[in-house]
C-alpha positions as CSV (number, residue, x, y, z in Angstrom):
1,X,281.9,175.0,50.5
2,X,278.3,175.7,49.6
3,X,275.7,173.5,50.9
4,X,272.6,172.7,48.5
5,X,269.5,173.9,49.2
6,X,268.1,170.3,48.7
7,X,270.4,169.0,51.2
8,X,269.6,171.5,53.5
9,X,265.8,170.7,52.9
10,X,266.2,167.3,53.0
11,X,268.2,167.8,56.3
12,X,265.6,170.2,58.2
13,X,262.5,168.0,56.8
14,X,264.0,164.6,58.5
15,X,264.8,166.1,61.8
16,X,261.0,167.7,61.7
17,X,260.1,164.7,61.2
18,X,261.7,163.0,64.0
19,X,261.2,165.7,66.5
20,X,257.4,164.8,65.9
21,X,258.2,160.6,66.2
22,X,259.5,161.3,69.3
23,X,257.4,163.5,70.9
24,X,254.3,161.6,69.8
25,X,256.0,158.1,71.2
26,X,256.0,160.0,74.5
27,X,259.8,159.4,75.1
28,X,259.3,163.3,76.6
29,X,256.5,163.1,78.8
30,X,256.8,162.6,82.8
31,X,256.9,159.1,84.2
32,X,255.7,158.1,87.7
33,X,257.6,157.3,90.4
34,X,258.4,153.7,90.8
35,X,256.6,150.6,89.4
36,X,253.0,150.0,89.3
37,X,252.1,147.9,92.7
38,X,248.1,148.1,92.5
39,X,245.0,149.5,90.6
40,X,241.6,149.5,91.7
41,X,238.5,150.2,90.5
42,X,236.5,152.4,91.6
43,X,232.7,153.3,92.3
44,X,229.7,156.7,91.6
45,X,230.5,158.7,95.1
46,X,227.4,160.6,96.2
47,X,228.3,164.0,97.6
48,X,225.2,165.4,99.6
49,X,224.2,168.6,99.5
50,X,226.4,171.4,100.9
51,X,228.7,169.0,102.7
52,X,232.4,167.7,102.9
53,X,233.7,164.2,103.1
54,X,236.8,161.9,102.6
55,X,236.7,158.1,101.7
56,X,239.5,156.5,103.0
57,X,241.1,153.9,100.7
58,X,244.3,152.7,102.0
59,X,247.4,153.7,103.8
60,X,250.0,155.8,101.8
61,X,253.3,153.9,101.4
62,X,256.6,154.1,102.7
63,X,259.3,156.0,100.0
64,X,258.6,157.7,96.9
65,X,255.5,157.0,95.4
66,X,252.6,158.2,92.1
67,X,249.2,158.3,92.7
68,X,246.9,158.5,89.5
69,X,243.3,159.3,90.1
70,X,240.8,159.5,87.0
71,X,237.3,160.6,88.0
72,X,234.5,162.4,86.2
73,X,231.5,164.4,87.2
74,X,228.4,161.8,86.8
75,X,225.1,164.5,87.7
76,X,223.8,166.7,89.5
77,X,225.5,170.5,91.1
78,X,228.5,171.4,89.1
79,X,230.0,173.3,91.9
80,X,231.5,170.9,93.8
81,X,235.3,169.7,94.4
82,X,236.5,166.2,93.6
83,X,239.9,164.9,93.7
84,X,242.6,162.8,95.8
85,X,243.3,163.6,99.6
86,X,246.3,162.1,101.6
87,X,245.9,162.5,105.9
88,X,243.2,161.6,108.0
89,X,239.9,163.3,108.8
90,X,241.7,166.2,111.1
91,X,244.8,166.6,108.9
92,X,245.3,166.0,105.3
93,X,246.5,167.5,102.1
94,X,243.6,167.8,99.4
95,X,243.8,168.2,95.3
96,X,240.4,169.1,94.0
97,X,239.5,170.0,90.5
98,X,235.8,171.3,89.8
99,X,234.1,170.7,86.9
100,X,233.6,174.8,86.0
101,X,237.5,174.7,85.8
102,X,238.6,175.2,88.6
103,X,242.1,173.7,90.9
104,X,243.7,173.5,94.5
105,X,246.2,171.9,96.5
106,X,245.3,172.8,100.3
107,X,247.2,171.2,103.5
108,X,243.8,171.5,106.0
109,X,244.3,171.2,109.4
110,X,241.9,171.5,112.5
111,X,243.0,174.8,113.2
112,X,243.8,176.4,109.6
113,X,244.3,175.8,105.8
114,X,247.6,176.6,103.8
115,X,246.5,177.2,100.0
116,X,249.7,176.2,97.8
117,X,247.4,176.6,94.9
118,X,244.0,178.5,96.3
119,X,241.1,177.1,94.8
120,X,240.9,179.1,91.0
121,X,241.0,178.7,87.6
122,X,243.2,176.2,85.5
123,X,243.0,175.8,81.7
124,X,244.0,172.0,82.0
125,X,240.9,171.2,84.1
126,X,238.1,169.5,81.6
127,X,234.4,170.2,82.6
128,X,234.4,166.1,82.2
129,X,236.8,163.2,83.1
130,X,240.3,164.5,84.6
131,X,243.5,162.7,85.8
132,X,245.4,163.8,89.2
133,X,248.5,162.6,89.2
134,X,250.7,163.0,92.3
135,X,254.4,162.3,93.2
136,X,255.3,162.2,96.3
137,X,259.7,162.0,96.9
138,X,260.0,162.7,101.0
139,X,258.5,165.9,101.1
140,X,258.6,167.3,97.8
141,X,256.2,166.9,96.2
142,X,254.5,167.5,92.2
143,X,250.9,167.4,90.9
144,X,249.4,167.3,87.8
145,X,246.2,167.8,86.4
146,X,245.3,165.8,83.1
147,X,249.4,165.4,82.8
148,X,249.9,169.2,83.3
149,X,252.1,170.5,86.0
150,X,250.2,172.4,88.5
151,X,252.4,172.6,91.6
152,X,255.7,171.6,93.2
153,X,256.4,172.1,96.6
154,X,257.1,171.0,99.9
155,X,254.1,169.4,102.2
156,X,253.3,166.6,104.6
157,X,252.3,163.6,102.6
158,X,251.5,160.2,104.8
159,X,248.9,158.5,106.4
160,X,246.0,157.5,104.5
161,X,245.0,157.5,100.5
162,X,241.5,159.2,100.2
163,X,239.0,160.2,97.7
164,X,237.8,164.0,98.5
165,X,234.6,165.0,97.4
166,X,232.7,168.9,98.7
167,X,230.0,170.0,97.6
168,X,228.9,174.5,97.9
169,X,225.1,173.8,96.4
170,X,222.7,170.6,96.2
171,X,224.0,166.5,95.5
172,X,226.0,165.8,92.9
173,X,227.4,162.4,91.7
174,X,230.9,161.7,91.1
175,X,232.3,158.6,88.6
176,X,235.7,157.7,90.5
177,X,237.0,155.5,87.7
178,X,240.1,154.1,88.8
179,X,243.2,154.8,90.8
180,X,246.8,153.4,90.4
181,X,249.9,152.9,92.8
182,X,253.4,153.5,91.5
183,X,256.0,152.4,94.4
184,X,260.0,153.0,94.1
185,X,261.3,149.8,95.0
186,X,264.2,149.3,97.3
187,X,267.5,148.5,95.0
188,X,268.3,145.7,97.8
């Protein structure tokens, strides 16, 4: 039996067509981990010139959990790092974007630094506002930039929630925006 050529049209044109519904609703994109449990606001973060430093927000959770962090450079030296840190000051794992394009995820120790992504270019970083998102399921763990995939792997992932801010040449000013919580609850 010979199909028509309009059918066959008609056919190819409507599932087009809902390919693109679908994949604009988002039905296809990653979800976090869990249920929102907070969101805060956040504040401009002065990094001084040629320094390093962590602000220490909150401790990570028990379980499987998202972090979302949106930040932007405000002013001021564009070679700098910016991102989300999880640890304490002597241990701690760090994703940094820079606003000249660049991305890392670092475990930094006292000692030593495993690079799982050393500090280079990614095509997803945006010279202005950029989302880390991080999911953290016992020790595997996925980050994204802007809702890019960057890295999976395994690495330690408790303590405290930071905000991680370095700076290689003179101040610059940093617009943390917001960050969000996503918890897995318990099914009890």
């Amino acid at each position: 039996m010979k199909v028509p050529f309009r059918w066959l049209t008609g056919l190819l044109a409507g599932t087009a067509v809902l390919a693109i519904i679908l994949i604009l609703s988002g039905i296809f994109d990653p979800q976090p981990v869990g249920e929102m449990v907070w969101e805060r606001p956040l504040t401009l973060q002065t990094i001084p010139a040629q320094s390093h430093q962590i602000v220490w927000l909150d401790a990570v959770p028990d379980g499987a959990f998202s972090l979302r962090l949106t930040a932007a450079p405000q002013s001021g030296e564009t070679d700098i790092a910016y991102g989300l840190a999880l640890g304490n000051d002597d241990d701690f794992l760090a994703i940094t974007v820079s606003p000249l394009g660049y991305a890392a995820v670092e475990e930094r120790h006292s000692s030593f630094i495993t690079r799982h992504f050393a500090f280079q270019p990614w095509p997803h970083v945006r010279p202005d506002q950029n989302e880390i998102w991080l999911d953290v399921e016992g020790e595997r763990l996925t980050v994204r930039i802007n809702r890019e995939a960057l890295w999976q792997g395994e690495a330690e992932g408790t303590g405290e929630i930071g905000l991680m801010m370095e700076s290689w040449g003179k101040t610059a000013v940093v617009n943390f925006q917001s960050i969000q919580l996503f918890v897995e609850q318990d099914p009890d």
